[in-house]
VODREN-61315 format. One record per residue (C-alpha): residue number from 1; residue in one letter; y, z, x. Coordinates in steps of 0.5 Angstrom, whole numbers, plus 500, padded with zeros to 3 digits. Each point is the difference from the previous one (the first is absolute). Layout:
<recs>
<rec i="NUM" aa="a" Y="Y" Z="Z" X="X"/>
...
</recs>
This chain:
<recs>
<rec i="1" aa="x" Y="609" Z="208" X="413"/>
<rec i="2" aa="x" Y="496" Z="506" X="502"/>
<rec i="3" aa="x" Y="504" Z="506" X="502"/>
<rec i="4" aa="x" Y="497" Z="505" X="506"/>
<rec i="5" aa="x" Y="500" Z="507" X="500"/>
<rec i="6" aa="x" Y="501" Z="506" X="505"/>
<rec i="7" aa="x" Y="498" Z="497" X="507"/>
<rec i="8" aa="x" Y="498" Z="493" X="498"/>
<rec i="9" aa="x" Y="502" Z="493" X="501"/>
<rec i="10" aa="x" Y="499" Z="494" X="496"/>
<rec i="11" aa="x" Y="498" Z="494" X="505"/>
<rec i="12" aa="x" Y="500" Z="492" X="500"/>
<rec i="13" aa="x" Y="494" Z="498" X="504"/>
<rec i="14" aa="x" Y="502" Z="495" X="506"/>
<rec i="15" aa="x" Y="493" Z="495" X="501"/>
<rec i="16" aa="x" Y="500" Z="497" X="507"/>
<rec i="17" aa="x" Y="499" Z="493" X="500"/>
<rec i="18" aa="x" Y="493" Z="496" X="499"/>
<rec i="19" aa="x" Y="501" Z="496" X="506"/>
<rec i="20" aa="x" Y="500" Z="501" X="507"/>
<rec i="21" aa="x" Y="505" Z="496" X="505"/>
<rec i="22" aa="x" Y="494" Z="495" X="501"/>
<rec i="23" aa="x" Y="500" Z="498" X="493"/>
<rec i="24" aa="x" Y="494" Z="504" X="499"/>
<rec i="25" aa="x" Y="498" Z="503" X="492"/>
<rec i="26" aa="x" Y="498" Z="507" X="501"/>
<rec i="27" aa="x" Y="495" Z="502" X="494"/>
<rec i="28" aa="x" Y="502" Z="506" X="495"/>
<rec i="29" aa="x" Y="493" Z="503" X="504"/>
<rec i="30" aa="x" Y="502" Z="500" X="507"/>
<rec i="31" aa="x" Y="508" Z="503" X="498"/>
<rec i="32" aa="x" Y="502" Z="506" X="501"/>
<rec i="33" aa="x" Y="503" Z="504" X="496"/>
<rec i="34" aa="x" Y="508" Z="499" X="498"/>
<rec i="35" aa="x" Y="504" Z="507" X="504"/>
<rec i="36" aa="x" Y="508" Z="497" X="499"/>
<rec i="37" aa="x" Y="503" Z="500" X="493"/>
<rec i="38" aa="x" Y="508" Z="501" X="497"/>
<rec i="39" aa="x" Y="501" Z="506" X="496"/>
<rec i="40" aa="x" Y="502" Z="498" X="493"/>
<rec i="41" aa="x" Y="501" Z="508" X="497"/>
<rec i="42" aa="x" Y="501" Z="507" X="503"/>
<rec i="43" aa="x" Y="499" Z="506" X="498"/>
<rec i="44" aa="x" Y="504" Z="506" X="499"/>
<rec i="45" aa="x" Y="497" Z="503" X="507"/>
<rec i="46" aa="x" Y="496" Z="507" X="501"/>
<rec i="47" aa="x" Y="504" Z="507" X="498"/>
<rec i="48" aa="x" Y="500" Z="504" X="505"/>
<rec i="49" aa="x" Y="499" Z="508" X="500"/>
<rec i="50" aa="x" Y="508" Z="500" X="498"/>
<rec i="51" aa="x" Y="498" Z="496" X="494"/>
<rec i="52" aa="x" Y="505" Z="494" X="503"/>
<rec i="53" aa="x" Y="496" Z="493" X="500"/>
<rec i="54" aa="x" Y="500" Z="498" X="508"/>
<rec i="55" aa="x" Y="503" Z="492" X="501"/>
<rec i="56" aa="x" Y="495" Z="496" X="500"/>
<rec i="57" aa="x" Y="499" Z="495" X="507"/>
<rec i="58" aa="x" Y="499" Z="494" X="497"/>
<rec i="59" aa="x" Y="505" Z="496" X="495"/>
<rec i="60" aa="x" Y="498" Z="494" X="495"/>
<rec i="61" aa="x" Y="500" Z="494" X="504"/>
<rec i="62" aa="x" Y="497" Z="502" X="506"/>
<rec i="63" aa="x" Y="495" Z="497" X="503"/>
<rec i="64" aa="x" Y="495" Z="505" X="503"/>
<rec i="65" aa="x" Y="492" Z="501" X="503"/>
<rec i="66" aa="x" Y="496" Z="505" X="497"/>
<rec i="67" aa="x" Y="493" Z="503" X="501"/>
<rec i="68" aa="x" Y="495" Z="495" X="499"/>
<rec i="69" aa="x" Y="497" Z="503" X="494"/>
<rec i="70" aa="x" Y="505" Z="504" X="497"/>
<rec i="71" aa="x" Y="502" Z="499" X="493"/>
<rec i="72" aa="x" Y="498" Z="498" X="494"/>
<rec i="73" aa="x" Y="500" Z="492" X="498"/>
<rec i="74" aa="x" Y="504" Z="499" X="492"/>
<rec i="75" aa="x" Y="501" Z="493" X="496"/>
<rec i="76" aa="x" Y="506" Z="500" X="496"/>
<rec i="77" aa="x" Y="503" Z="493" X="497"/>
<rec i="78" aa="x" Y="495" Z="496" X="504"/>
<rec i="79" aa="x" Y="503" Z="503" X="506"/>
<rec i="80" aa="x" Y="495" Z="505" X="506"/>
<rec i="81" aa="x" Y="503" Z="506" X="502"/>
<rec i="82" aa="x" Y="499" Z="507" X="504"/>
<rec i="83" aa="x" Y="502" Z="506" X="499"/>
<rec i="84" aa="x" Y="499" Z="505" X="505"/>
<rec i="85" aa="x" Y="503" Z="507" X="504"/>
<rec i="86" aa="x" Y="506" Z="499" X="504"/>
<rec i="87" aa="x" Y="496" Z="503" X="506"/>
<rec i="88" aa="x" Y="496" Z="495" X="499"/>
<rec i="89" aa="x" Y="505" Z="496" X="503"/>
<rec i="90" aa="x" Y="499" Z="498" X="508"/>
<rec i="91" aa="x" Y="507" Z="497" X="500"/>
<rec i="92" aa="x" Y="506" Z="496" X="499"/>
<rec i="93" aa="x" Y="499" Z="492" X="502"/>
<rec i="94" aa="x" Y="509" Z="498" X="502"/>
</recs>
């Protein structure tokens, strides 16, 4: 499993379906890029000038939107990640 440091966060991309309600394909081309995933691995969060870790907003499971083209895409085991900063977290699906 990977392990984030400081301020990062491990996430599984969510995709969204390949069908719209009519029963339509869509393409890979005409997709847009995936924004959902679950978070799968925290970091330990940012030091601040005290030396203390501030907690972190986010914890694994869940499922959160973030900028578009933040993060960095890793294949472990067969399986597509994104690690990316904890700012680059919009927010908290409930």
């Amino acid at each position: 499993m990977i392990k984030p440091l400081g301020e990062r966060i491990v996430i599984k991309v969510i995709e969204d379906t390949e069908q719209t309600s009519g029963g339509i394909f869509i393409p890979d081309s005409a997709k847009e890029k995936p924004q959902k995933g679950e978070v799968v691995a925290v970091g330990l969060g940012k030091l601040n000038d005290k030396g203390e870790r501030e907690p972190m907003d986010v914890k694994v499971g869940d499922k959160i939107l973030y900028a578009k083209y933040s993060g960095t895409d890793v294949k472990v085991d067969n399986v597509e990640y994104k690690i990316l900063s904890v700012k680059d977290a919009l927010a908290v699906i409930e």
